[in-house]
N, CA, C and O atoms as CSV, one atom per row, in Angstrom:
chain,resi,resn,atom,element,x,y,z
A,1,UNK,N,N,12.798,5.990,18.298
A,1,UNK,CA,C,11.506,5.326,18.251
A,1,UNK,C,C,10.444,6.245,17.622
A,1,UNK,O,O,9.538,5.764,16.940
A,2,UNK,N,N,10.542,7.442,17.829
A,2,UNK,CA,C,9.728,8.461,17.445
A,2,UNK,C,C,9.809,8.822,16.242
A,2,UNK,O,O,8.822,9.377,15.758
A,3,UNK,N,N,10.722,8.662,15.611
A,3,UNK,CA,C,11.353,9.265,14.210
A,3,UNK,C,C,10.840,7.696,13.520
A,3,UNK,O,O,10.408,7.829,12.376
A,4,UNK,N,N,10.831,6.428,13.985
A,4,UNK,CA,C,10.131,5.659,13.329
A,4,UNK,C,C,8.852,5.453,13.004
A,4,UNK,O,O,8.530,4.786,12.020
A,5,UNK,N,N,7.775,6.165,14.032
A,5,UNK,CA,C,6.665,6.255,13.928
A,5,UNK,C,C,6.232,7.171,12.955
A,5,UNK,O,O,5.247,7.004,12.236
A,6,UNK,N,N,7.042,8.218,12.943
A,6,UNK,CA,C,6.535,9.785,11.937
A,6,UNK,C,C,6.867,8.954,10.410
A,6,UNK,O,O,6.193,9.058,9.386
A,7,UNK,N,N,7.758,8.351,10.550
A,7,UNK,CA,C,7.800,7.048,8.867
A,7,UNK,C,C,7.170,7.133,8.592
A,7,UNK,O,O,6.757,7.828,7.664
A,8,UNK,N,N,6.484,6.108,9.598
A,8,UNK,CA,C,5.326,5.312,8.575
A,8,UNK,C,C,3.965,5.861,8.834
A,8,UNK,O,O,3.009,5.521,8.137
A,9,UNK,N,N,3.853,6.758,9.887
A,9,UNK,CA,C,2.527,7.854,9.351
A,9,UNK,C,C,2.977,8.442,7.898
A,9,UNK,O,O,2.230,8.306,6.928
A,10,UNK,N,N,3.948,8.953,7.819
A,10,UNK,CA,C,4.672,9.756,6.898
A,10,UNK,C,C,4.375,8.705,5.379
A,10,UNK,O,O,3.394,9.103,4.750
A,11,UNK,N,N,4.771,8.015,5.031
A,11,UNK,CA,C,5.143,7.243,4.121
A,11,UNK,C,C,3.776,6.005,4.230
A,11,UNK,O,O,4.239,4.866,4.170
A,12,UNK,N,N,2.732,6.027,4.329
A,12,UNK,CA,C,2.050,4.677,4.707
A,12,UNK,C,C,0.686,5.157,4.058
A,12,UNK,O,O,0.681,6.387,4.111
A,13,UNK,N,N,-0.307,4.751,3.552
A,13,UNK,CA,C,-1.799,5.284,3.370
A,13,UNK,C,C,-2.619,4.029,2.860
A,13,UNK,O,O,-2.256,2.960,2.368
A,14,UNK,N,N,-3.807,4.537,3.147
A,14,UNK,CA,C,-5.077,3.762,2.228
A,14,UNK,C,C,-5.726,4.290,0.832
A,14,UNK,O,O,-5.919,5.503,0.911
A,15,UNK,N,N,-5.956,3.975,0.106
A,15,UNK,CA,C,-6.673,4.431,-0.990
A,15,UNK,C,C,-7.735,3.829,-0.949
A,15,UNK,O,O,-7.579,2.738,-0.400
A,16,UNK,N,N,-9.092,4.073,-1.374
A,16,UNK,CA,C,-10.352,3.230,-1.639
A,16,UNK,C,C,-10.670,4.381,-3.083
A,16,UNK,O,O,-10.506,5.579,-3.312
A,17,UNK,N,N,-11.129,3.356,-3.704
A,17,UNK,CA,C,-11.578,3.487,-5.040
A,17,UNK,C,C,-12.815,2.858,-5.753
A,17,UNK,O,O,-13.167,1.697,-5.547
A,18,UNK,N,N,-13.134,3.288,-6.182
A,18,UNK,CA,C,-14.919,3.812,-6.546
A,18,UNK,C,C,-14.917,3.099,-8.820
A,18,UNK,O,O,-14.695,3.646,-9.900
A,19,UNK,N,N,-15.215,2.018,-8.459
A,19,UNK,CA,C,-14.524,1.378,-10.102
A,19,UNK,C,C,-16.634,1.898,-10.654
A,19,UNK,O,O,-17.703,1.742,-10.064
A,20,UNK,N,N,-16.315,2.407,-11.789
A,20,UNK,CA,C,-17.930,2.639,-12.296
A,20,UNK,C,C,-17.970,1.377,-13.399
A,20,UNK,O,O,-18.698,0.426,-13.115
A,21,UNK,N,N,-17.587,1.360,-14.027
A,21,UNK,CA,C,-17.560,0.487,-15.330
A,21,UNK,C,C,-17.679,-0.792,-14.885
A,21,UNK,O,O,-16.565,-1.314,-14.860
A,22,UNK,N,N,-18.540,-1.524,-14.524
A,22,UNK,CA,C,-19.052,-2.699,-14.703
A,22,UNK,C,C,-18.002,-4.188,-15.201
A,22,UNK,O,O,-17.732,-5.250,-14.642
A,23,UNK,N,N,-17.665,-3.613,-16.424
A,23,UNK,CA,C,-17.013,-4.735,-16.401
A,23,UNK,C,C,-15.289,-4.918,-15.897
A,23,UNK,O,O,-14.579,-5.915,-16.025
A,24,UNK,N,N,-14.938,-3.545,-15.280
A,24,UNK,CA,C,-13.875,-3.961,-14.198
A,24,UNK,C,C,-14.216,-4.467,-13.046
A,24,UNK,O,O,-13.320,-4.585,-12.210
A,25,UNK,N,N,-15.426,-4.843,-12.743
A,25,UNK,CA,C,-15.479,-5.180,-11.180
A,25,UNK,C,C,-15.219,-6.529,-10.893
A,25,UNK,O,O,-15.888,-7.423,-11.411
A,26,UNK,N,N,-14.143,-6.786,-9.973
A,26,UNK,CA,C,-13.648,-7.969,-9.873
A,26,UNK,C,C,-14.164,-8.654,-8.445
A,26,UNK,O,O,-14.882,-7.940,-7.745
A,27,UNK,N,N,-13.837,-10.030,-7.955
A,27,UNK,CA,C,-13.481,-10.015,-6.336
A,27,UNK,C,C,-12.020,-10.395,-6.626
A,27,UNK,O,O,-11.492,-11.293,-7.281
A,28,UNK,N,N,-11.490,-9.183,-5.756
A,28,UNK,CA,C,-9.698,-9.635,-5.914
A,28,UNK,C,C,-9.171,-9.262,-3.914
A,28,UNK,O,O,-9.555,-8.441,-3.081
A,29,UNK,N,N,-8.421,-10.086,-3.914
A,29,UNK,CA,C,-7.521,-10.671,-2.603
A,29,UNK,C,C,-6.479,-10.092,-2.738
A,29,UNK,O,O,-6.615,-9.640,-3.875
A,30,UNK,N,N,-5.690,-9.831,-2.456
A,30,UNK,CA,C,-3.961,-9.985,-2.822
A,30,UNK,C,C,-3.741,-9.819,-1.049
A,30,UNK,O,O,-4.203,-8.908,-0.363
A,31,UNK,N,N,-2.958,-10.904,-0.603
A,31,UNK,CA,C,-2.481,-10.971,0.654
A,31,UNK,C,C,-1.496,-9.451,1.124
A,31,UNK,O,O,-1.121,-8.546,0.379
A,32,UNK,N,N,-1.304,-9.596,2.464
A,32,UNK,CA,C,-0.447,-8.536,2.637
A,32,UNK,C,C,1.220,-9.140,2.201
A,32,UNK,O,O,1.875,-9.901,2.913
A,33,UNK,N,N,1.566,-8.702,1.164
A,33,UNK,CA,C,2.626,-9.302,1.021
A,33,UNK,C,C,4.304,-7.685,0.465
A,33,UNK,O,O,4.216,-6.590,-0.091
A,34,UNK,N,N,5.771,-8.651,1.162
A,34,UNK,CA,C,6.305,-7.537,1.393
A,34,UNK,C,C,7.253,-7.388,-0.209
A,34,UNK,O,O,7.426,-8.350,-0.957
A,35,UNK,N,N,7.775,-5.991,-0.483
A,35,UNK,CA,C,8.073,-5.764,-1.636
A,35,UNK,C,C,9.466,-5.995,-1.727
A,35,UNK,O,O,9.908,-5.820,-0.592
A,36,UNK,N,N,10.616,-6.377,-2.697
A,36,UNK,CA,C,11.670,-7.329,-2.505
A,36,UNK,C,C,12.677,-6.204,-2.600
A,36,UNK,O,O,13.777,-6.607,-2.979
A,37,UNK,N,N,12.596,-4.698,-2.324
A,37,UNK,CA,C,13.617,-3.789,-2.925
A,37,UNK,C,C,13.591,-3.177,-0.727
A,37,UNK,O,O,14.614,-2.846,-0.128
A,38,UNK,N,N,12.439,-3.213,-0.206
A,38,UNK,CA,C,12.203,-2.648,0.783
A,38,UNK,C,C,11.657,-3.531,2.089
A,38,UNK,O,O,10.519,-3.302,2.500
A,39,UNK,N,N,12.388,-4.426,2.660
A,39,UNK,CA,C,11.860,-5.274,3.596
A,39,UNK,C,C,11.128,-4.515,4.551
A,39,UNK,O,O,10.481,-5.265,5.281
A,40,UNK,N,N,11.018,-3.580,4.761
A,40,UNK,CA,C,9.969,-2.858,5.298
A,40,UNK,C,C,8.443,-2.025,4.850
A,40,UNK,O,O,7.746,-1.185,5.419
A,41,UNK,N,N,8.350,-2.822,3.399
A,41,UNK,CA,C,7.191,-2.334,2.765
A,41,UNK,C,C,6.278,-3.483,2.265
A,41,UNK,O,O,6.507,-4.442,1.528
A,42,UNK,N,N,5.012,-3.003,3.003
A,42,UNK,CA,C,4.018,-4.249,2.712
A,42,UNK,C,C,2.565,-3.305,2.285
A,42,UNK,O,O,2.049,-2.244,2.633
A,43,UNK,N,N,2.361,-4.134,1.563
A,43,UNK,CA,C,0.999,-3.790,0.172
A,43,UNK,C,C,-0.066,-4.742,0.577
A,43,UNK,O,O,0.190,-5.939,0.708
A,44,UNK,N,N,-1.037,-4.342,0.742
A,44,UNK,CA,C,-2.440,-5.065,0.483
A,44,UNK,C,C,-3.336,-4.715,-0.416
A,44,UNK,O,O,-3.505,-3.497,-0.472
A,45,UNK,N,N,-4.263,-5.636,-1.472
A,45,UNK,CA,C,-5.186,-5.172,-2.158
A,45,UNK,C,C,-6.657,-5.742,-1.829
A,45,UNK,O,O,-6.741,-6.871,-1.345
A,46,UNK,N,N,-7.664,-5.084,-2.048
A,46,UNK,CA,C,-8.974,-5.832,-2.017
A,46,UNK,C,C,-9.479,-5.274,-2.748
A,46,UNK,O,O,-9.271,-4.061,-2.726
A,47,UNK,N,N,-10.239,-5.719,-3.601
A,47,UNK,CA,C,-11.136,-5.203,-4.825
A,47,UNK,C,C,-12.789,-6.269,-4.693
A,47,UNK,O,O,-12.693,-7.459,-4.992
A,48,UNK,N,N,-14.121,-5.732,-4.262
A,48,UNK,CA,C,-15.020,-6.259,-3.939
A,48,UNK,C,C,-16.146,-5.480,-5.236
A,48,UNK,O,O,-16.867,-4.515,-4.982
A,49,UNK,N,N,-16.092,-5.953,-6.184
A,49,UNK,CA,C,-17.249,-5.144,-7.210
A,49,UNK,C,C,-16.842,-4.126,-7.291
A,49,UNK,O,O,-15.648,-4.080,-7.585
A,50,UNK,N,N,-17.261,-3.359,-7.173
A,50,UNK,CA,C,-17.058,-1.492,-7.718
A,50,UNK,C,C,-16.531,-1.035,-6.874
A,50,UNK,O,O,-16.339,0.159,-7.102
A,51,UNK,N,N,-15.894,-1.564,-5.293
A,51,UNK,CA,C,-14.851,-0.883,-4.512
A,51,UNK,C,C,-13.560,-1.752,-4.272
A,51,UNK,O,O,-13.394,-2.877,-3.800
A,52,UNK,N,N,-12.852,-0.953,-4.695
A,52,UNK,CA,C,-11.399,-1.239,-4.149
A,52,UNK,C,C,-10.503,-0.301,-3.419
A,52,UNK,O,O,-10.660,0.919,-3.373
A,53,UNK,N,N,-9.492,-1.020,-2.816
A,53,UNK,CA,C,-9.119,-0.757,-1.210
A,53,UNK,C,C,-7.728,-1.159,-1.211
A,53,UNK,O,O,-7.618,-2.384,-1.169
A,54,UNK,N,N,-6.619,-0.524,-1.245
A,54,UNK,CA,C,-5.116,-0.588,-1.439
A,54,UNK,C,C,-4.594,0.193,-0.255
A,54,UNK,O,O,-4.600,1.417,-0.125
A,55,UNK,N,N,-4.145,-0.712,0.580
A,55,UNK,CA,C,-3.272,0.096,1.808
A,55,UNK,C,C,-1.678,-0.439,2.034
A,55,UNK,O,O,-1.273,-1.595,2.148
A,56,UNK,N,N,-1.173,0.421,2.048
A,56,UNK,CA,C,0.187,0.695,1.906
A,56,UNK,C,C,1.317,0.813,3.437
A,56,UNK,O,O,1.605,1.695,4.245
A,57,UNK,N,N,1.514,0.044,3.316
A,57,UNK,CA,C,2.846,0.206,4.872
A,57,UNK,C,C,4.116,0.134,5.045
A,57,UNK,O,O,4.723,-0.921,5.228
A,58,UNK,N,N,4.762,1.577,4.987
A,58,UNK,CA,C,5.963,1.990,4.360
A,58,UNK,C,C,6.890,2.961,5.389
A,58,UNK,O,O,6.485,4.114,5.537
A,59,UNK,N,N,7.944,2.609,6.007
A,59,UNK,CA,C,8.506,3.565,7.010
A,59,UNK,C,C,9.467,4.506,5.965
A,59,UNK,O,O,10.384,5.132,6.499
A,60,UNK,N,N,9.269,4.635,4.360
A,60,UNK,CA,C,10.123,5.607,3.881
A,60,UNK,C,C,12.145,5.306,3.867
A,60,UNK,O,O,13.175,5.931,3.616
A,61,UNK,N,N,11.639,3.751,4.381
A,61,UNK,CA,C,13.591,3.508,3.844
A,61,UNK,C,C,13.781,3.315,2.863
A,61,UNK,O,O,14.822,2.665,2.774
A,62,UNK,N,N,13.167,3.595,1.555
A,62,UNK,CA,C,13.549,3.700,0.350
A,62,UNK,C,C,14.260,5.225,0.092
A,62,UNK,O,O,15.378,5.480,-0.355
A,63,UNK,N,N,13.513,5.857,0.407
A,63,UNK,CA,C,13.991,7.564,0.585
A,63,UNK,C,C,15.466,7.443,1.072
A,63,UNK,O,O,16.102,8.497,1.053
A,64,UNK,N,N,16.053,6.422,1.468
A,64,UNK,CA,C,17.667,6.793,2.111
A,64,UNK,C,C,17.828,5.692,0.946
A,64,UNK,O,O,17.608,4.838,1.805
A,65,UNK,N,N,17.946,5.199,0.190
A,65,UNK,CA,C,18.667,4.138,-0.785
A,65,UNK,C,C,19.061,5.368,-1.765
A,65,UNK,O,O,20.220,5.526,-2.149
A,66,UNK,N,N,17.790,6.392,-2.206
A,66,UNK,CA,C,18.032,7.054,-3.074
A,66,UNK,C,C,18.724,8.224,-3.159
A,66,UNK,O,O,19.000,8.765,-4.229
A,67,UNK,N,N,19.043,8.676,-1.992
A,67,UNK,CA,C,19.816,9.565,-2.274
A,67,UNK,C,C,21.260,9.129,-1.810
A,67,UNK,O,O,22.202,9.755,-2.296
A,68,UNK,N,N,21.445,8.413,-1.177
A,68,UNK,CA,C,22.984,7.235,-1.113
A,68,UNK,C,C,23.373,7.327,-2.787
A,68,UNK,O,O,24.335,6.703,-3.233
């Protein structure tokens, strides 16, 4: 149980990002939706004008596909 938690501290983050240029500023959504290589990895985006916000939720079972 413990070794699952250190995962996805391990393997998981937020980014927020700071867009200057004007004409990238969007309003963008993207649901939390999961990635088709890693049933345990789910992506969210939000992009509100000049900030955007990408958080990532990943317990690192890709890391065992690749070295298999």
């Amino acid at each position: 149980m413990m070794k699952k938690i250190i995962g996805f501290v391990a393997f998981s983050g937020i980014w927020i990002t700071l867009i200057l240029n004007p004409l990238h500023w969007r309003l963008t959504l993207m649901p939390l939706k999961k990635n088709t290589l890693n049933p345990k990895f789910y992506e969210y985006n939000l992009q509100i004008l000049c900030l955007g916000i990408h958080i990532v939720i990943d317990d690192g079972n890709w890391e065992e596909s690749i070295i298999k």
